[in-house]
N, C-alpha and C positions, 0 to 999 in steps of 0.2 A: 454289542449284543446286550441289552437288558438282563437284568440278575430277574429268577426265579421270586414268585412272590412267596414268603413262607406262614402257614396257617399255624396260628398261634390258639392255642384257646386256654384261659384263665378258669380253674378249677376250686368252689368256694365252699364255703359250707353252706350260705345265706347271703339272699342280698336286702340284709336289712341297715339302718343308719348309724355306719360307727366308722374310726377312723382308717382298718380296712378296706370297707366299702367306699368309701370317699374314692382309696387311692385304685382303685377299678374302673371310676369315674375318669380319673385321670389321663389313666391308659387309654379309655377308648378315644378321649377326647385328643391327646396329642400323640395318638401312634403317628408313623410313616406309612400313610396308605397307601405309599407306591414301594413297600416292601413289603408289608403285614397282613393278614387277613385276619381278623379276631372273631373268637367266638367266646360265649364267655356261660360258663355252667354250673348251676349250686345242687348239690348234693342235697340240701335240704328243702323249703320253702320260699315262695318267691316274694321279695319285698320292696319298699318302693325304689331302692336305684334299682331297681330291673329297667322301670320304666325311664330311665335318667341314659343308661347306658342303650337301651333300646331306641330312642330320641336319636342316640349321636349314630346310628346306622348300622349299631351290630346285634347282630343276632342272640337271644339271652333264653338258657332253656332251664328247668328248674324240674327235678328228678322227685321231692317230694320224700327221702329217706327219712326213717321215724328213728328215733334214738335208738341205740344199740348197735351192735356187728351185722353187719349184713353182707358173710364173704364171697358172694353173689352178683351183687354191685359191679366187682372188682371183672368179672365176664362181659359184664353186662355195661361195662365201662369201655372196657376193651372193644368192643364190637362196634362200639359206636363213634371212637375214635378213628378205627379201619374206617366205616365210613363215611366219615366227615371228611379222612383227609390230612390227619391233624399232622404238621412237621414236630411243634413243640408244645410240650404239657409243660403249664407255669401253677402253680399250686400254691395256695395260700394258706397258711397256719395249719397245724398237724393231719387234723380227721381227713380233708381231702387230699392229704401226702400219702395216707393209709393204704387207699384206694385206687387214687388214680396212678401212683409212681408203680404197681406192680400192674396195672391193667394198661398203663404207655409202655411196658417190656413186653406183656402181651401182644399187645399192638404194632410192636416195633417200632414205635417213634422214635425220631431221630434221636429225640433232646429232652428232658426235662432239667425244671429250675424249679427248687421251689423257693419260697420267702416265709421266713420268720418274723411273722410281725411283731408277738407278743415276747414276754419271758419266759415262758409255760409257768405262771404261777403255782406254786404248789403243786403241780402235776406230781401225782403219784407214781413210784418207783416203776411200777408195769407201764405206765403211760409212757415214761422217757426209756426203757428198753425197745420200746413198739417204735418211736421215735426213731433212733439207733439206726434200728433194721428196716425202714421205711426211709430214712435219708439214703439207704444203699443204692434205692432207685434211681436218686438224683445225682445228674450231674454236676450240678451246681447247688448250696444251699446258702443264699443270699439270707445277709443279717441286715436290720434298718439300723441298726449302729453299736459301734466298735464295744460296746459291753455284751451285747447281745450274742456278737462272733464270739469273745469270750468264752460266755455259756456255753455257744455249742462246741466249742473244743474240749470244753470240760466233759459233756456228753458224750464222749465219741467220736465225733465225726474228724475226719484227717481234713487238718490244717488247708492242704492244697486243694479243697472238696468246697471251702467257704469262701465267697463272698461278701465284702462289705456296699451298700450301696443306701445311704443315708436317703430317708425322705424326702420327699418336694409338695409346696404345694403353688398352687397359679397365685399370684404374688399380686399381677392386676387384677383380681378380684377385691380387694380391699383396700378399703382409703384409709387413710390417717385417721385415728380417734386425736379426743382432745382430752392428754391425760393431767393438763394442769386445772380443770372442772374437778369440783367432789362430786362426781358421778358413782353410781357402786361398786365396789369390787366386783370380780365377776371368774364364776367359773362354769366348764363348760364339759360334761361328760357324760360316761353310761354309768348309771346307779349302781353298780356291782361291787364286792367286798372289795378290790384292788383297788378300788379309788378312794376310797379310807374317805368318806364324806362325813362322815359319824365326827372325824378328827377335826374336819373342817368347821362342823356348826360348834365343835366344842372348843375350838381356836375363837368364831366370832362372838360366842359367849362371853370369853375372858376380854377381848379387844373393845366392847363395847362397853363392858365394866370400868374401864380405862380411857375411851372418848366413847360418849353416847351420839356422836352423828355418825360414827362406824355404819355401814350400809353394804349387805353383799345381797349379789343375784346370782342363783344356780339354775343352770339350763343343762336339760337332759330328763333322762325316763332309764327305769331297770327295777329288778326286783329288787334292790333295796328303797325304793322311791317310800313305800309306806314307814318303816322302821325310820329313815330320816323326814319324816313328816310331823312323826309323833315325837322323836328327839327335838324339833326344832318349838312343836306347843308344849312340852315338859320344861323347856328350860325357858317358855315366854317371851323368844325372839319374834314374833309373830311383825314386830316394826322392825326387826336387824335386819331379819334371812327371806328374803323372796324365791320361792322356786318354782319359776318359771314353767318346768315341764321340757317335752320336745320342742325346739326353736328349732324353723328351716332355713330362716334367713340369720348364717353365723354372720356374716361379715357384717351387717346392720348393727346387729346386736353388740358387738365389738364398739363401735362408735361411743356406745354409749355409757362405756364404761371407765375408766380410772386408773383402772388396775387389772392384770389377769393373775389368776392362782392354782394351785392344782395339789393337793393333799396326797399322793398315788403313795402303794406301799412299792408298786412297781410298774414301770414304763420303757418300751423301747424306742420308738424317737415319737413323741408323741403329738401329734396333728394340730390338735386345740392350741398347743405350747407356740408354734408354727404360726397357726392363723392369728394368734393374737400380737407376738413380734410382728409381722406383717402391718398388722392393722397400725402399729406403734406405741402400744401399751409395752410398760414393764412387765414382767413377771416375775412372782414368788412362789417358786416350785421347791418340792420335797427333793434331796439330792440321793436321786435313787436312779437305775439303768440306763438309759441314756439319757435326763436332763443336763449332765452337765456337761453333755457334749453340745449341746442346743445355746443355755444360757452361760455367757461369760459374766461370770459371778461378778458382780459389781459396777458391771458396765449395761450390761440388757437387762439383767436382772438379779435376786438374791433367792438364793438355797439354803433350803433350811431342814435341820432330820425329819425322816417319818415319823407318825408315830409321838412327832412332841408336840401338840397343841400348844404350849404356854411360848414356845417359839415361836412356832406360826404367829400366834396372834402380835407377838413382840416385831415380830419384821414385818404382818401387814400395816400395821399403825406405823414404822417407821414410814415407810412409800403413803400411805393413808395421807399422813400430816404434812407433805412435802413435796408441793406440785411441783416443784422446780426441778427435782431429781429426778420424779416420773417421767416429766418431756422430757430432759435427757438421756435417761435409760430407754424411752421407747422409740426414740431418733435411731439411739444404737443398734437397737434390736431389730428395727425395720431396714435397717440397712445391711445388717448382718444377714437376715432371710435373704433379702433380696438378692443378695452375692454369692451366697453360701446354698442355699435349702431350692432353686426356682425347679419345679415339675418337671421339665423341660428336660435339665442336666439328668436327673433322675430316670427316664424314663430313655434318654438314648443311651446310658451305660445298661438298660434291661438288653435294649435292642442288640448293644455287642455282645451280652450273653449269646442271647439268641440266634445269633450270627457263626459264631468261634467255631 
């Protein structure tokens, strides 16, 4: 006799382009759609992976919420759950754990899961109390890696209530770069104060002082995009620092690079980090929340503190000057994804949540 099929729906803030939304992408693209029915819903406005996830056959609705509480929503959440159908509310990062984990009690849904993707940077003392008593809804509160579960035990939540279930990304998506070329460094993210890119032009400052062929390209968009625009024409890197803007094609972009890097003051298993081992570049990441579950320091890549530019710059030039050790940190590193990190694994441990 066939097992029941169970209607899942993924509950967001935005489906705008970050390494979140990537992993929604994911989901719709390698669920079991002879067990799953997905539906997939942003609380706030709609952005281009609507249209991505829409493509792969699921349904994508976008509610339009304006900043602030709206404990209204939380009914109005509820109701539309009853009739959708929904078995399991899977929730991503706090605001739509707010909302939806008390409007799936309403609803009486079977199950919720939610996933932590971030660290909650800096979240304010009310934010991580509201936290707290919003994970009470979940059954389950999945971490992208084992520093992250940390966190949230430190927060409250009982031990037996977390999940650890590390990132994945599609692995044949990207070919091999060629990291023994002096091709440019290259990093890959959203403009936002968490990614400390201020650190980063101020690392390529000092490295080029030190070899003037030093060459980095930054791809990405955020509201710090202007302040690190005008730091990069203050300090006259205008021939070091290329930034790029939004790139759609990463795994392209990847090819053509040397090196990946990544300045974060904080990271939970981070995507870019992922697609770039994949691709077989080295990387040179800051050794903060889950990098150094991703890079085995000296074999895929090298970790360096947040926060010290004169390091950074001191370990990009080491990989910079020495193609011979890039191709073999980035052999390791694509072999390590490949074994360790593929979408696939990731995505049928969601499905035994969903199941249990």
């Amino acid at each position: 006799m066939p097992q029941p099929m169970l209607h899942v729906v993924h509950v967001v803030g935005q489906f705008e382009m970050g390494g979140m939304e990537k992993l929604l992408v994911e989901f719709a693209r390698h669920c079991d759609r002879d067990r799953f029915k997905l539906s997939f819903l942003a609380l706030g406005k709609r952005g281009i992976v609507a249209d991505e996830i829409e493509s792969l056959g699921w349904p994508v609705e976008s509610l339009g919420l304006a900043p602030g509480l709206d404990p209204w929503l939380i009914i109005r959440l509820g109701l539309l759950f009853r009739r959708l159908g929904v078995d399991v509310v899977h929730t991503h990062n706090t605001r739509p754990l707010l909302y939806a984990g008390p409007a799936a009690s309403l609803a009486r849904v079977k199950r919720v899961i939610h996933t932590r993707h971030g660290q909650r940077f800096k979240a304010p003392r009310h934010e991580n109390a509201m936290f707290r008593l919003a994970a009470l809804t979940a059954n389950r509160v999945v971490c992208v890696s084992h520093d992250s579960a940390r966190l949230t035990r430190a927060e409250g939540v009982a031990p037996r209530r977390i999940r650890t279930i590390l990132n994945g990304i599609d692995t044949t998506r990207f070919q091999p770069a060629t990291p023994e070329h002096v091709n440019p460094a290259l990093a890959v993210g959203r403009f936002s104060p968490e990614k400390d890119f201020a650190n980063l032009i101020h690392a390529a400052a000092i490295a080029v002082r030190s070899d003037p062929t030093f060459r980095l390209d930054i791809a990405g968009d955020g509201k710090c995009m202007p302040e690190i625009r005008q730091q990069v024409a203050d300090l006259n890197l205008g021939r070091t620092v290329q930034l790029l803007g939004q790139i759609s094609d990463i795994p392209t972009l990847l090819t053509q690079a040397s090196c990946f890097t990544l300045a974060s003051l904080t990271e939970g298993i981070s995507l870019t980090i992922l697609e770039a081992m994949a691709a077989g570049l080295p990387v040179i990441a800051t050794r903060v929340g889950g990098n150094p579950e991703i890079i085995a320091e000296g074999e895929t890549g090298l970790l360096v503190p947040a926060s010290n530019p004169e390091a950074l710059a001191k370990t990009l030039l080491t990989l910079w000057q020495d193609s011979t050790r890039r191709r073999k940190m980035g052999d390791a590193g694509r072999a390590r994804i490949q074994k360790e990190f593929d979408v696939r694994k990731m995505v049928i441990e969601y499905e035994r949540l969903y199941l249990e």
